[in-house]
N, C-alpha and C positions, 0 to 999 in steps of 0.2 A: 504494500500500500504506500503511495506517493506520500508524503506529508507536507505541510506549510509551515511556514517559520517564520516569524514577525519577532525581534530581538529590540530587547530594550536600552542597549550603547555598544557602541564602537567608537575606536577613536581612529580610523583610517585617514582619518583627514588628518590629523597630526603627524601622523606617519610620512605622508605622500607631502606635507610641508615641512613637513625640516629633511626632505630627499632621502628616506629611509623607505626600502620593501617592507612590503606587508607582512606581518607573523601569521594572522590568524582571516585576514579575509582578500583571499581571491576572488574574488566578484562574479567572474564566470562560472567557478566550480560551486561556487557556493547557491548561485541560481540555479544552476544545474541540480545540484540535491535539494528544494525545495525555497529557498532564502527567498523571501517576499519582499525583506526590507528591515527594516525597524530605525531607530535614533543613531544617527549619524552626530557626532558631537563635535561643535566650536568650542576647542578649549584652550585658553589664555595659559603656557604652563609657568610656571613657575621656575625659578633657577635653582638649580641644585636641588632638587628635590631628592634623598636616597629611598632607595628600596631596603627596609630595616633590616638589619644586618644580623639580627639574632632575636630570639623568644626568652624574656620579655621586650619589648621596647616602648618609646614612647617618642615619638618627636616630634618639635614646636613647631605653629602653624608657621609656613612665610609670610612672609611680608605681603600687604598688599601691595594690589599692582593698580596705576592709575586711568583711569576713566579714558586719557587719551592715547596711552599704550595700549590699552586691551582693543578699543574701538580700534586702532590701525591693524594690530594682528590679527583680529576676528574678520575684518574683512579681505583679508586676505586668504584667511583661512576660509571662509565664503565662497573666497575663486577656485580657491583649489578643489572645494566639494562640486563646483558648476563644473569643472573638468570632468569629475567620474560622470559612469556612462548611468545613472544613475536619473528619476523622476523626482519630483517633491513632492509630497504627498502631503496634503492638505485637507482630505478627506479617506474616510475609511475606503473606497471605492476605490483607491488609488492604488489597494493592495490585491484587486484582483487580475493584473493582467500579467502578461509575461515580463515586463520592466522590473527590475530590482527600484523599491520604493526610499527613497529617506524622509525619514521628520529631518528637519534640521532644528538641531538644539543648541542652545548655549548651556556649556555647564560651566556656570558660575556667571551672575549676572552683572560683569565688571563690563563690559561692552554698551550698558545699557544707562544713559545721564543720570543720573541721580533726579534730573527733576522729568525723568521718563520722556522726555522730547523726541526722541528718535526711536521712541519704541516701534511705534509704527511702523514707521520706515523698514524695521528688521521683520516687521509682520508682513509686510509688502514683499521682502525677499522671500519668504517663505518659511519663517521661522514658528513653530508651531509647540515649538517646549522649551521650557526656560528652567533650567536649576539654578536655582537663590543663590548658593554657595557652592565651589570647589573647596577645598579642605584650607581654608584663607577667610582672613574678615575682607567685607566691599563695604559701599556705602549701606548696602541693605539687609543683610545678616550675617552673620560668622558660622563658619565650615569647622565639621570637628575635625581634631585635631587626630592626628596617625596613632594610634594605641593600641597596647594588647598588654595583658587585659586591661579592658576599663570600658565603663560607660560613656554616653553621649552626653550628659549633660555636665559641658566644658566652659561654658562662655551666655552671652545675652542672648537674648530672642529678635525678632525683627525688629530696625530703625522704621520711625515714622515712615521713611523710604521705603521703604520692603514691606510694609501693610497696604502702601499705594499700590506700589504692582503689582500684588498679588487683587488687589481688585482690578486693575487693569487687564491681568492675563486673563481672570475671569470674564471683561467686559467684551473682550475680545475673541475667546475662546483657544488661551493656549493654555498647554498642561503645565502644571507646577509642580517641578522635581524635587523632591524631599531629599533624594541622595547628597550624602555628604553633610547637612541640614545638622544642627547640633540640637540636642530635646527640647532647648527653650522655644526657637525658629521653630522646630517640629511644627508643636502646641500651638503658636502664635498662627501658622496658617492653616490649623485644623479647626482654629475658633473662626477664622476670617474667610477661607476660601466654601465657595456654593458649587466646584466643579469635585468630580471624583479623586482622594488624596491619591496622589502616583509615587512611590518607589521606583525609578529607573534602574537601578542594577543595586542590590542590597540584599544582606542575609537575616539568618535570624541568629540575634545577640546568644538565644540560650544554647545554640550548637557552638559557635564561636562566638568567645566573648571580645572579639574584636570592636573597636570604637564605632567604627562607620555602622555597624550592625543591628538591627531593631529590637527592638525590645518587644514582649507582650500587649504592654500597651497597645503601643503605636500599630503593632497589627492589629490591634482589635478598633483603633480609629480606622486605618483605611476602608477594613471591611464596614463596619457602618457609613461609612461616605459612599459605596458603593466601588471603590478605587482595586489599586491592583499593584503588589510587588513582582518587580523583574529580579529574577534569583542570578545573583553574580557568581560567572563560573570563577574570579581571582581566587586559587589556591588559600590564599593568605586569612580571606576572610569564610572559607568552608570548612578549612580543619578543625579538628576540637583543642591543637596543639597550635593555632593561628603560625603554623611553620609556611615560608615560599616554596615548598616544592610540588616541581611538577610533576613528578610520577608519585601524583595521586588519583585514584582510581576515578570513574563516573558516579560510583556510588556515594561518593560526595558529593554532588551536584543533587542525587535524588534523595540528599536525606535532608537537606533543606527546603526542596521541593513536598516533601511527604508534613515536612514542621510545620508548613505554612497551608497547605491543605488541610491539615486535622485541624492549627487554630483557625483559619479564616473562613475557608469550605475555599472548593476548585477553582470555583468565581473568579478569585483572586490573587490567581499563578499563575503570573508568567515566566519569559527567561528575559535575561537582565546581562549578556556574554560579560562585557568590557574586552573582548574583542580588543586586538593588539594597543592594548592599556593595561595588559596586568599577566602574570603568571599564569596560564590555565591549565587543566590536567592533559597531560602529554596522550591520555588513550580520546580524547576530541579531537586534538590535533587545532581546529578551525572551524569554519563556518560551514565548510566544507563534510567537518566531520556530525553535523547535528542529527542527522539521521541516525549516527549510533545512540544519539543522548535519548532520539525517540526510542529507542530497541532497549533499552536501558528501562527506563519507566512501563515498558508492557512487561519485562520482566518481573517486573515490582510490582504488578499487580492494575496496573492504569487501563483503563477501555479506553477504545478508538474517540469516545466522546470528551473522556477525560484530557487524553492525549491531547485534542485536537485543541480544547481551551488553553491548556497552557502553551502551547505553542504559538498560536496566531489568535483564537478566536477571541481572551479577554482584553488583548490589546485594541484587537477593532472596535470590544464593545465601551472601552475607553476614550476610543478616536470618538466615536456617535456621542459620545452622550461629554464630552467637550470641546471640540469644536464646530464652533458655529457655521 
C-alpha cells in the first residue's frame, strides 16, 4: 500500500544556503516514496551554536539576532526555497497533486518588525507558519534554552509584541508554532490564540526529559484546542538517555508516537522529521526512508486509518481549520 507523508520541518533550505548537500531530503526520492510536502523552514541560525557534547548538558540561549539581520537572511533564505522544484501550499488542496508541497515557515519570529509592518508582506510570499521563538529571546518571546534534563519553564512569556501577533497570525490564518516556545510563551498563546495549538517537530518531556520536550500539560492543551504535535525524529530529544546517536532504532520514533496517542487520542499525531537539522536514526536514513517508519507502526499494532492520520491526514485537518 502506497502511503502519504505530510512532515512537520525541515531545514533544507539552510542546507542548500550556506552550499551544503542535503542529509536527509532528496526531493525526488522522497516524492517518489510518498513525500507530499510539509514545513519547509526560514531559519535565522545562530553563530556557534554546539551540538552538546555529552549527557548531562545544559547551554545558554545566544544572543539575539537583530530585526535587520534576520529580515536580510530570511529573505534570502526565501530565494533559495523559490529555487526548489517545490509548490506553496496555502491550502490543504495543495497536498493533493503530484508537486512536492511546502508551508513556508519562519522558525523564530526575528524576520518579523516588532510593530508587525511587514507581516503581511511575508503573508503575500506565502508564509503560512510562524514559530514565536528558535531557542533565543526576539522582541516577542524567549526560546528554551538546550537542556537535558530539565524543564521548559526557563524564562518570560510573551512581550506585548508576541500577544499582537499571535492575534494577527490568527487574523490572518497562519499557524503558530509552539516548538522551541519556553512554558510561560507556551500558556500565554494557549490563553490568546482561537486557531488549533500546533507543535511542529517536539516530543514528549516524560520519555525524554529533554528541554525543548512537552510536558503532560501542554499535550492535554493542544488536544482540547483541537491542535496537533509533529513527533521529532532528532535522536537527542527521543532517547530516554537524551544521548546524539544515530544508530538508534525506529522504535524510538514509535514510542513517542504510541505517548502521544494514549495521552491525546490519534487526532493528534503527526510527524514533526527536523529533516537535515538534527541527528536522526540511521535505520530512516531520510525522507526517502518514511515508508519504513510507516512499516514500523503496522508492526506496532497501527490500522491503515491510524496510519494514514499520523502521516498526512491530521496535518491537513490543521491546514482547514487555520487557514483562511
Amino acid at each position: 500500500m502506497r502511503r502519504v507523508f505530510i512532515d512537520g520541518h525541515n531545514d533544507l533550505v539552510l542546507q542548500r544556503w550556506r552550499g551544503k548537500p542535503t542529509k536527509h531530503m532528496d526531493l525526488e526520492a522522497a516524492r517518489a516514496a510518498g513525500f507530499a510536502g510539509g514545513f519547509f523552514a526560514l531559519y535565522i541560525p545562530s553563530p556557534a551554536v554546539p551540538d552538546p557534547p555529552e549527557v548531562p548538558y545544559s547551554l545558554p540561549l545566544p544572543a539575539a539576532i537583530s530585526f535587520e539581520e534576520a529580515e536580510r537572511i530570511a529573505v534570502e533564505l526565501y530565494d533559495v526555497l523559490c529555487e526548489l522544484p517545490v509548490r506553496h501550499a496555502t491550502a490543504a488542496s495543495d497536498f493533493r497533486g503530484g508537486e512536492v508541497a511546502a508551508v513556508v515557515h519562519l522558525e523564530g519570529a526575528e524576520p518579523i518588525a516588532p510593530d508587525l509592518s511587514n507581516l503581511e508582506d511575508w503573508y503575500a510570499r506565502g508564509v503560512r507558519s510562524i514559530g514565536l521563538t528558535w531557542s533565543r529571546p526576539n522582541a516577542f518571546a524567549e526560546g528554551v534554552p538546550f537542556r537535558f534534563p530539565s524543564g521548559s519553564d526557563t524564562g518570560p512569556g510573551l512581550t506585548a509584541a508576541g500577544r499582537e501577533l499571535v492575534r494577527a497570525c490568527n487574523r490572518l490564518g497562519i499557524i503558530v508554532d509552539l516548538s522551541h516556545l519556553n512554558w510561560a510563551g507556551f500558556w500565554d498563546v494557549a490563553g490568546l490564540s482561537e486557531a488549533p495549538l500546533v507543535a511542529t517537530h517536539s516530543n514528549a518531556h516524560a520519555l525524554c526529559a529533554a528541554s525543548r520536550n512537552l510536558q503532560d500539560d501542554q499535550l492535554d492543551a493542544i488536544r482540547a484546542s483541537g491542535g496537533v504535535v509533529g513527533v521529532n525524529f532528532a535522536v537527542t530529544f527521543l532517547r530516554e538517555d537524551g544521548m546524539n546517536v544515530a544508530d538508534s532504532p525506529l522504535g524510538e520514533i514509535v514510542r513517542h508516537i504510541d505517548y502521544f496517542a494514549n495521552r491525546m487520542g490519534i487526532d493528534h499525531v503527526a510527524l514533526g522529521s527536523d529533516f537535515d537539522g538534527a541527528v536522526v536514526p540511521d535505520a530512516l536514513g531520510g525522507a526517502a526512508g518514511l515508508p519504513r517508519l510507516a512499516d514500523e507502526l503496522r508492526q506496532a499494532g497501527y490500522d491503515d486509518d491510524a496510519i494514514a492520520k499520523i502521516t498526512h491526514r491530521n496535518w491537513l485537518r490543521v491546514f482547514d481549520a487555520t487557514w483562511n
